[in-house]
C-alpha positions in Angstrom: 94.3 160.6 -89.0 97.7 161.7 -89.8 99.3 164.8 -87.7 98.0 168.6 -88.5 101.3 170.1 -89.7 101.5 173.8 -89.9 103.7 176.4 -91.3 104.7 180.0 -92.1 107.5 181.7 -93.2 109.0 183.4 -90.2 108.9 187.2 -89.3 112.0 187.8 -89.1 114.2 191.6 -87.8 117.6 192.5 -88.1 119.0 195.2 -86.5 123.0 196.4 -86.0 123.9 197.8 -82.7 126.9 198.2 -80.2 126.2 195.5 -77.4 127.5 194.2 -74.1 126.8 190.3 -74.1 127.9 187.2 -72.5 129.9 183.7 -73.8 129.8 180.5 -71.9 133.0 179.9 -70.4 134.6 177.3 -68.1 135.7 179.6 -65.2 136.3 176.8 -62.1 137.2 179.9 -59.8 134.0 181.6 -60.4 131.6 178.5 -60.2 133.5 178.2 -56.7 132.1 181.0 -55.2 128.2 179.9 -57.0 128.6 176.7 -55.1 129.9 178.2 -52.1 126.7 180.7 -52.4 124.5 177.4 -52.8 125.9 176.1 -49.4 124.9 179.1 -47.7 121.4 179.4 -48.6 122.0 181.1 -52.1 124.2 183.9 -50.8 127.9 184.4 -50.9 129.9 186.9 -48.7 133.2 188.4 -49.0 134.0 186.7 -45.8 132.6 183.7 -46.7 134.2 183.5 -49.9 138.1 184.3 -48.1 137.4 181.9 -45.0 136.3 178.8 -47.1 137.9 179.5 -50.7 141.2 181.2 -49.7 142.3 180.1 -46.9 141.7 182.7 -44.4 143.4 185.3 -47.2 142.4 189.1 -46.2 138.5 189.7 -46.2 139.3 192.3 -49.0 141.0 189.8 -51.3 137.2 188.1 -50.7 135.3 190.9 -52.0 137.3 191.5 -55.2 136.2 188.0 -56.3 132.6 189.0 -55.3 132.4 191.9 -56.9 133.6 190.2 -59.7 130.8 187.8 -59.6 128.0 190.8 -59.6 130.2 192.8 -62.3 129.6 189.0 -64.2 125.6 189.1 -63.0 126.2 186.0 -61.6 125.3 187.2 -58.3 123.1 190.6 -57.4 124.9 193.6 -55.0 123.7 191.8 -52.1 126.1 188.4 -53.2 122.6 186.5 -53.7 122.6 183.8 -56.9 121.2 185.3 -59.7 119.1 183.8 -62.8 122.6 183.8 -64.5 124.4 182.7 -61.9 122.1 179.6 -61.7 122.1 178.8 -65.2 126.2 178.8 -64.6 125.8 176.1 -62.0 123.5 174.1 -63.9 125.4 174.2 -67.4 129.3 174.6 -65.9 130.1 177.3 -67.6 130.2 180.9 -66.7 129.2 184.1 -68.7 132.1 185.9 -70.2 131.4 189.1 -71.6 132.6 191.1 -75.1 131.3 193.7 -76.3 131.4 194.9 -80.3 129.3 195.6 -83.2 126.9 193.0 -83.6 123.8 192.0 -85.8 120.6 190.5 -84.4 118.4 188.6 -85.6 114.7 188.7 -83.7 110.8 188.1 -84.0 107.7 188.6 -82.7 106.2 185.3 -84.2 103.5 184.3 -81.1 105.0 180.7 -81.6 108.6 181.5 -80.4 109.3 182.3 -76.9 112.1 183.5 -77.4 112.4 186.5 -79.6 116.2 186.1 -80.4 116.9 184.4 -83.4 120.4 185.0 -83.8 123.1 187.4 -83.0 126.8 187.6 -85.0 130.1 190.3 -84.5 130.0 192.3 -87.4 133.4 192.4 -88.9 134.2 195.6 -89.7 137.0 195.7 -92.1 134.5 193.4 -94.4 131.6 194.9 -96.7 128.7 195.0 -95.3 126.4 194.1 -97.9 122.7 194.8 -95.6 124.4 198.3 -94.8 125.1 198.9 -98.5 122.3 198.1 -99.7 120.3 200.6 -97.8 122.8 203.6 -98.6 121.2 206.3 -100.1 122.7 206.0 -103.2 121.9 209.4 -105.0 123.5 211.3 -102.3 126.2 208.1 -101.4 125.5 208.7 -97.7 125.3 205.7 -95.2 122.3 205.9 -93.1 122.5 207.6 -89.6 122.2 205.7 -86.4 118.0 205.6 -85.1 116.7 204.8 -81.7 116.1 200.8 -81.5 112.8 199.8 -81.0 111.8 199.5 -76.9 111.1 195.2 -78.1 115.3 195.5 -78.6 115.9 198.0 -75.7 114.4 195.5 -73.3 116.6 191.9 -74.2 119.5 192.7 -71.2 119.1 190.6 -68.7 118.2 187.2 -71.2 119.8 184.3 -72.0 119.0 183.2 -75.3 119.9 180.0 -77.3 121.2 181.2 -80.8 119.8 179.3 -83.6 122.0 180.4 -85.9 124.6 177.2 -87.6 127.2 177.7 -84.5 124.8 178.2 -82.0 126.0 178.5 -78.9 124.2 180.3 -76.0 124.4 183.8 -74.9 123.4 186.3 -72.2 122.6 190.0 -73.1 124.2 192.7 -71.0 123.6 196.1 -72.6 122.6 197.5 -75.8 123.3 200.9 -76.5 120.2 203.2 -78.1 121.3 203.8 -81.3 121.5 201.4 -84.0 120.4 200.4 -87.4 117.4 198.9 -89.3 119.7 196.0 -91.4 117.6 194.7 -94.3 116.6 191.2 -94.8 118.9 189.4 -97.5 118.6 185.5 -99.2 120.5 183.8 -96.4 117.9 185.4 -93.6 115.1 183.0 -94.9 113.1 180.8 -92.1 109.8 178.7 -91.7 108.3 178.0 -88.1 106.8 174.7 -88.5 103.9 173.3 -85.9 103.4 169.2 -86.0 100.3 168.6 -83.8 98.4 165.5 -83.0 96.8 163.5 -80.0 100.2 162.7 -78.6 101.6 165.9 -78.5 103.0 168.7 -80.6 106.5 168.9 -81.5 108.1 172.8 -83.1 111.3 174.2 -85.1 112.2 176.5 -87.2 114.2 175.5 -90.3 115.9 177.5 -93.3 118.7 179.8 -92.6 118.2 179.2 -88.5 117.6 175.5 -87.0 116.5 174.9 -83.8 114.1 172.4 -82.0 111.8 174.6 -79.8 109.7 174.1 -77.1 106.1 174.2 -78.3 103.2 175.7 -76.5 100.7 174.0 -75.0 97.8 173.2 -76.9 95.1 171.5 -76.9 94.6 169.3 -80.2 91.1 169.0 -80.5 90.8 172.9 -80.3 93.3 173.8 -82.8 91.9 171.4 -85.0 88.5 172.8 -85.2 90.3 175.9 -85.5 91.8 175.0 -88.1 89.2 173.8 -89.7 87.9 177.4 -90.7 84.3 176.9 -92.5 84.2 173.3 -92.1 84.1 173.5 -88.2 80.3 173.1 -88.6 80.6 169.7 -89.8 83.3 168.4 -88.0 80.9 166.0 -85.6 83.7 165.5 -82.5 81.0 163.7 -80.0 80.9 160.9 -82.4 83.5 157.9 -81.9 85.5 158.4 -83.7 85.6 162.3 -84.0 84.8 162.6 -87.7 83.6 165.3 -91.3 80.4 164.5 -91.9 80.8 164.4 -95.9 78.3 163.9 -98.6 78.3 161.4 -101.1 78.5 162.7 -104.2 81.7 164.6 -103.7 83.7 161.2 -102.5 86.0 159.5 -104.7 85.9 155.5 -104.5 88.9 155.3 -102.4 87.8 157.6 -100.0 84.2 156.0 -99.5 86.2 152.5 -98.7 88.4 153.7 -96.4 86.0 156.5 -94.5 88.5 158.8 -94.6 89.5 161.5 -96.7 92.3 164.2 -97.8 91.5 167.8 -96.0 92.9 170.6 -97.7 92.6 173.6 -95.5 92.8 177.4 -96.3 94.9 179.9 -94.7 94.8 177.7 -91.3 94.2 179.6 -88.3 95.1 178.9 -84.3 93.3 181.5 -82.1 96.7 183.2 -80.7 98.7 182.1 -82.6 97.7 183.7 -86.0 97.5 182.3 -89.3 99.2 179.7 -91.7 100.4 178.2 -95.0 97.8 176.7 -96.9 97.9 172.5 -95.9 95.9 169.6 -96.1 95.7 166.5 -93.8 95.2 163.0 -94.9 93.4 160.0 -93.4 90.6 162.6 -91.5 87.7 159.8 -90.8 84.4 160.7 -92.6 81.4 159.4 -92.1 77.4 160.4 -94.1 76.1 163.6 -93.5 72.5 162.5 -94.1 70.9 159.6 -94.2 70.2 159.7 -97.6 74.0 160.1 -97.4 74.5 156.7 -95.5 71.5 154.8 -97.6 73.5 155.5 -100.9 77.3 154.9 -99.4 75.8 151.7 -98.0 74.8 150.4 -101.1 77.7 151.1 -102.5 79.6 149.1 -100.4 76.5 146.9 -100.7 77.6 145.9 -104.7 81.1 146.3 -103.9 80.6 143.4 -101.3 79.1 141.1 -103.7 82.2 138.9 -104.7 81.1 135.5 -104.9 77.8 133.6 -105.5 75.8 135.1 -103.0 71.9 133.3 -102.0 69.9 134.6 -99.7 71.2 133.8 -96.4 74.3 135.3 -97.3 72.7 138.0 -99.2 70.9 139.1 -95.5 74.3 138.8 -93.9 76.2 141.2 -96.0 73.2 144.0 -96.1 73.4 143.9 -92.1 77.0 143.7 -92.3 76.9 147.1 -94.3 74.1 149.1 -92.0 76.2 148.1 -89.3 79.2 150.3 -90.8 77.2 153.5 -90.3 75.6 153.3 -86.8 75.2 156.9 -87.1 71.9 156.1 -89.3 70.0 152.8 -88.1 67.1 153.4 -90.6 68.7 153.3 -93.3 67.2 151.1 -96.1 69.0 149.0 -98.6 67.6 146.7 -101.8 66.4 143.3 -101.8 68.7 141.0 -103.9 66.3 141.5 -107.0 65.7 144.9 -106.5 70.3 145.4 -106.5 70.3 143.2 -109.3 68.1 145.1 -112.0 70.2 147.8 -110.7 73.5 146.2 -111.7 72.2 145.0 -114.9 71.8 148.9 -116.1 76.0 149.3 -115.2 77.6 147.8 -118.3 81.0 148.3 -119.3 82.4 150.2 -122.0 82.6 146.6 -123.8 78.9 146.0 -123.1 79.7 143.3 -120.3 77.1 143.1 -116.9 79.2 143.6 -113.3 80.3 140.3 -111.9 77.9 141.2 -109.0 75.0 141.3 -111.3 76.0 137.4 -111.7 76.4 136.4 -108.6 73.2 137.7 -107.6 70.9 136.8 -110.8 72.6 133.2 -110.6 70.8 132.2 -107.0 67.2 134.3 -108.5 67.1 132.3 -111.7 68.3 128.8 -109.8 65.3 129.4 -106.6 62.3 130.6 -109.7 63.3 127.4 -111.3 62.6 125.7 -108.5 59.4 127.0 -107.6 
């Protein structure tokens, strides 16, 4: 069975607003006084900081430098590391902060943990074609500063991976109240893609943003029946192998040798995790859903089988060889060699000619009545 691939275009928000955030940069000096911190248990004092980093320099010279360090959020008012100030020591770079105009791009998609997509400085001396296109155009009036949402209000404090083409990663310091609703334009397209299978599940979103993303964890089996919608009923997973249970009649030849079918599933849906995309999954493994089901796919394979001059020895062999390919259904009963044969003679071509099985079984018949 091939992986269950799932995908939606992404929800995607844009906002403007005036914002306080954070750059990585390399800031040896600062990481200092993080290691230093480490040392002592995860806290750094002004004292510490001027008896082991400065040389015994004035106590006050050591508090600038922590105070510093909390005006940076790398350590809290008490000189303790902070989330920040860990993910400086782990990365080597230190938070730098700027603060501008900036648009950001954000989601509420249950898939994505992190509900920053992207944020960029908006240059003001260029057009801003998302601003202009919401201006009120009969009165020629930009639109007035709102109240963000409380989802924007409450990203300080994060560090966020931007997915946008530069990347980069970035912590958020403030956001002021007021900002704007930015439209979505051509170049804010995205698709959150879910690949799921026994061995795991891999996630990313592609488009306008590209990022690898750490998918949740889920269990495959349940999101497959899930998935499954209205054919959950027939999806028989105590069987080994798991597999659809599938009539007969509605199975093309190729599917009917292989056991195993193309799936096309509608509007696809993972409890939590909401719905997706239309899809369809090959190789699912099929097996009867009745026994009438299995007696006819048997015999199927039964005539199929029939490929060389076949007596009765080998005749037996093949008919156990096919029951034994649907273990589901052991009554299942199949023709005698005459019986398969008359059947076969009724199948001519378009040309008039009998099946070559019809040969190979009348052949051994008419040779053992002979003898008799």
């Amino acid at each position: 069975m091939k992986p269950l691939e799932l995908s939606r275009q992404l929800k995607v928000e844009k906002y403007e607003a005036i914002m306080e955030i954070g750059r990585q940069q390399r800031r040896e000096e600062l990481l200092a006084v993080l290691m230093l911190a480490e040392e002592h248990g995860g806290r750094a004092s002004p004292k510490d900081v001027s008896q082991e980093l400065l040389q015994g320099r004035p106590e006050l010279v050591g508090k600038a430098i922590v105070d510093r360090c909390t005006d940076l959020g790398l350590l809290d008012e008490t000189g303790t590391i902070t989330q920040i100030g860990k993910q400086a020591l782990r990365t080597g770079n230190v938070f730098i902060p700027e603060k501008g105009r900036y648009i950001l791009w954000f989601t509420d998609d249950p898939l994505v943990a992190q509900k920053v997509i992207h944020i960029e400085p908006k240059e003001e001396s260029q057009l801003n074609d998302e601003v202009a296109a919401i201006k009120n155009r009969a009165t020629n009036q930009t639109p007035k500063p709102e109240p963000l949402p409380q989802k924007i209000m409450d990203l300080p404090g994060g560090i966020y991976e931007l997915m946008g083409k530069d990347g980069g990663t970035v912590v958020i310091r403030s956001i002021e109240a007021q900002g704007l609703t930015c439209p979505l334009g051509p170049n804010d397209n995205a698709r959150i893609t879910l690949r799921i299978d026994h061995t795991g599940s891999r996630l990313n979103i592609s488009g306008s943003f590209e990022r690898l993303l750490k998918a949740p964890s889920l269990d495959f089996e349940e999101v497959w029946v899930s998935a499954l919608g209205s054919l959950a009923k027939l999806w028989a997973n105590s069987r080994e192998p798991p597999a659809l249970k599938t009539s007969f009649d509605e199975l093309s030849p190729k599917e009917l040798a292989s056991f195993s079918k193309t799936v096309f599933l509608s509007r696809p849906t993972i409890v939590g995790y909401g719905e997706f995309d239309d899809t369809s999954v090959d190789d699912v493994p099929i097996f009867p859903k009745t026994s009438a089901d299995a007696a006819s796919w048997a015999k199927w394979i039964l005539k199929r089988s029939v490929n060389a001059y076949t007596d009765e020895e080998r005749y037996k062999s093949l008919v156990d060889t096919c029951k034994s390919r649907f273990p589901d259904f052991p009554g299942i009963e199949l023709p005698d060699a005459e019986k398969l044969a008359a059947e076969l003679a009724t199948e001519k071509d378009i040309d008039g000619a009998l099946p070559k099985a019809y040969w190979y079984l009348q052949a051994p018949l008419d040779l053992r009545m002979t003898k008799s």
